[in-house]
N, C-alpha and C positions, 0 to 999 in steps of 0.2 A: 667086368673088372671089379675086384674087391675092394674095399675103401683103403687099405693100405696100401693099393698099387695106386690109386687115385691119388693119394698124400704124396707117394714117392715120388709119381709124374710131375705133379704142380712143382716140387719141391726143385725136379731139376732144370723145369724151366725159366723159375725165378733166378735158379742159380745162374744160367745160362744170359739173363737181359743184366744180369747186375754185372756180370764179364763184359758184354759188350758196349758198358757205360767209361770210358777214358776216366781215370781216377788219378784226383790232383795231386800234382807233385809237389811235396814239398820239403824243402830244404833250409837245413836248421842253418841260423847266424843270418838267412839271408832276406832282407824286405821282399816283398812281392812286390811287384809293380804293375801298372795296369797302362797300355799305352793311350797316349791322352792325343786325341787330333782334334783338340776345340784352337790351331791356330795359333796358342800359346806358349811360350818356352818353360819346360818344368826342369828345374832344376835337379829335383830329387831334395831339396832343398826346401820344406813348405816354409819356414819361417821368411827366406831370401826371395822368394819367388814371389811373396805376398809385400814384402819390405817395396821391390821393384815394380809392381802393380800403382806402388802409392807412390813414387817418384815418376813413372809416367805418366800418371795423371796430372803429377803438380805442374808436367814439362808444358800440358796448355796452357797454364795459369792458375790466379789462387784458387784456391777451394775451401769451402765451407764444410765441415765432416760429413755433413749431410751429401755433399757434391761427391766427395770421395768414396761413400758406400756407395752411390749411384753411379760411378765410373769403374768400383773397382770391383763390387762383386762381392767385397768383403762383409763380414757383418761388424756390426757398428762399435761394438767392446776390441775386433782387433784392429778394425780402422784407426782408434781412438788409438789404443795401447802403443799400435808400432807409429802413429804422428808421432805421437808425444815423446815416442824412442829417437826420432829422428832430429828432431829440435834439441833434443839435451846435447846432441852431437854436431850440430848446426849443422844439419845439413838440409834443418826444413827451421824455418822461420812465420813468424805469424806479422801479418801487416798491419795498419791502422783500422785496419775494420775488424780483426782479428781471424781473418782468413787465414790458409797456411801456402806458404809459397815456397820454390826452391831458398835455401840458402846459402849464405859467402863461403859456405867448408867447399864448398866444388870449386872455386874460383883460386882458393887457395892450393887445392891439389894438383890443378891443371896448371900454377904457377911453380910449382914442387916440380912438379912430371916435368915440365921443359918442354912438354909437347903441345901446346898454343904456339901458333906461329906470331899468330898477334904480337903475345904476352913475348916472344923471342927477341922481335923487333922493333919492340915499343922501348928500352931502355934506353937505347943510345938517343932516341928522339926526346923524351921527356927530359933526359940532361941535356938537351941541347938548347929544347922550351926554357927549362928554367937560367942557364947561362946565358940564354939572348936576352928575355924578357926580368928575370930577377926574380919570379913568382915562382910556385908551387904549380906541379902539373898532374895531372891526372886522367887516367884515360876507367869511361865507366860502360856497363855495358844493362840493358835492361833487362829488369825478371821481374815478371810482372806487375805489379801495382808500385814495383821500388827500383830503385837503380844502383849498384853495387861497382864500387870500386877496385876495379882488377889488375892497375899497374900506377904508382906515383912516385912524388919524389917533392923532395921539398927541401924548400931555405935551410940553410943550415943554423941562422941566427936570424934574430928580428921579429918584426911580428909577423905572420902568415899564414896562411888558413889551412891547417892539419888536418887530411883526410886521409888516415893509412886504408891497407888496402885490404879489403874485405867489408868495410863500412857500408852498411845500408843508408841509400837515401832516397827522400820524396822524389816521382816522378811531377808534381804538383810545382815544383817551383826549380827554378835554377836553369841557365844556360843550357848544361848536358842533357836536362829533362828536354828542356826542345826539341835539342837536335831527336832524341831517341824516338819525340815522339812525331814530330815536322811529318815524315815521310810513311809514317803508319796507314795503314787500310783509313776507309772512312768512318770506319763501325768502331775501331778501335780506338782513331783520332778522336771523335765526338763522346767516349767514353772517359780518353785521358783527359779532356777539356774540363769535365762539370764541376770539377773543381781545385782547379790550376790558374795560378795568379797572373798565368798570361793569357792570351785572348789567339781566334782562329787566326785573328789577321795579324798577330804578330810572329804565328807559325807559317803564313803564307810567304810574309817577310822574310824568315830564315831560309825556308825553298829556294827564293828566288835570286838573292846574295849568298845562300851557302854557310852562313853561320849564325851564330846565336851569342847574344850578352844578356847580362842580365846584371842588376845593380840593387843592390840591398832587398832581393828578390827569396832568396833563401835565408837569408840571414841578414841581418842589419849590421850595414860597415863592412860586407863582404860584396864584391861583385866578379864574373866570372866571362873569358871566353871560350865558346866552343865551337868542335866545324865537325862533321860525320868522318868515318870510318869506313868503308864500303868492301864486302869479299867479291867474290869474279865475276859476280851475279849482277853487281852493281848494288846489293841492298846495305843498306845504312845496318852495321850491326853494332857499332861500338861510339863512343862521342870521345875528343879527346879534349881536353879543358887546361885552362891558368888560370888560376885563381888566387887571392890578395885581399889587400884592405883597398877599400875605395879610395880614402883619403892618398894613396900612394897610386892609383894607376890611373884616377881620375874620373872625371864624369860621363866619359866618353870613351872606354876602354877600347872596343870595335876596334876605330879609326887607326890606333896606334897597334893595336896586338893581334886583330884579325888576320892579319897575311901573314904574320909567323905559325899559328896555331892550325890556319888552311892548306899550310905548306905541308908542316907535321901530318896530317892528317889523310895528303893526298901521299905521300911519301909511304908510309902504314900503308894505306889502302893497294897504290902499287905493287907493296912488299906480298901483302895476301893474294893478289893477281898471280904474282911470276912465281910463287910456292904453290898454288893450284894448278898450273901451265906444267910446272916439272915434276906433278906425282906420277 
């Protein structure tokens, strides 16, 4: 064989393996996509998809940015960049240690949406607290290292203790911090303890009667009652509270307002029962 029949051979059998290689298609306007089975939900959406990463992670508790690249995978400039996007929108908040936690923008949109059953049936009760007892009511529910107020109502004159609703507060002192945290794991009890102005045995105490006071314990010249919340499960998810000046409900608030505030509370709880029962 000659060299140019040699040339010509080769030639058409490169021609021939470069046919039989599938050649990509590709179509203008449109992204490629690649399918993704790492168990994740992709949006199509990387900015959202990454935004959501960093919301379920806060959904265990706070986190330190450093917690957050180690749960989320992200690297640490977008960790940083979409936190800090989420706080300017409150929808992530940073606590006294400077952690970052969920924030009160979700409490207020599930109050918008109507769709809390809680938040549904907690109105007619808190006017009913405040009409019996004279005080300011409020019903709070926990996120993480704080406890955020999700349904109130208050005096409409006088003096009173003003907590609207989306307020961040210490789990470290107050009535509702009890209840929220009375009934916790033990891992989590002995974590909300280390440093809370109330002591194991007087969370043993709220177990055992069901409610919680507290008297110039958050605030000085404020004291507060509170009794749990419970969904079908039976677990404690919300505390509902009345709150005032001492000088006006006394030294021994309990005695006199605990079985209005227990009633509210078992009534609520009820209410999330028989709305579970009928979905």
């Amino acid at each position: 064989m000659t060299a140019a029949a040699q040339n010509a051979t080769m030639t058409d059998e490169r021609t021939a393996d470069m046919a039989a290689v599938p050649s990509p298609v590709i179509t203008r306007g449109t992204a490629a996509t690649t399918p993704q089975d790492d168990g994740e939900i992709h949006s199509g959406v990387g900015v959202l998809d990454k935004t959501v990463k960093i919301l379920d992670a806060l959904e265990s508790g706070p986190s330190t940015l450093g917690q957050l690249v180690a749960a989320t995978g992200l690297a640490r400039p977008t960790a940083h960049r979409l936190a800090i996007a989420l706080e300017r929108h409150r929808f992530v908040v940073r606590d006294q240690h400077g952690r970052f936690v969920l924030g009160s923008r979700f409490a207020e949109l599930a109050a918008a949406a109507g769709e809390d059953r809680l938040l549904t049936a907690a109105g007619p009760i808190l006017q009913t607290l405040l009409d019996r007892t004279g005080e300011s009511a409020q019903i709070y529910r926990r996120q993480g290292d704080q406890r955020v107020c999700i349904a109130a109502v208050e005096r409409a004159s006088g003096l009173r203790d003003s907590i609207p609703v989306g307020a961040m507060l210490s789990m470290e002192a107050g009535s509702a911090a009890q209840i929220l945290l009375a009934w916790e794991d033990s891992e989590r009890l002995h974590q909300g303890l280390r440093h809370a102005k109330f002591t194991a045995a007087k969370l043993a105490q709220v177990r055992k009667r069901g409610w919680a006071e507290s008297i110039n314990e958050r605030e000085d010249g404020v004291c507060s009652i509170s009794a749990p919340i419970r969904n079908a499960s039976g677990q404690v998810i919300a505390a509902i509270s009345i709150s005032g000046p001492t000088n006006r409900m006394g030294s021994q608030p309990g005695r006199r307002y605990a079985p209005l505030v227990m009633a509210g509370g078992k009534y609520l709880s009820d209410a999330l029962i028989k709305a579970a029962a009928g979905r």
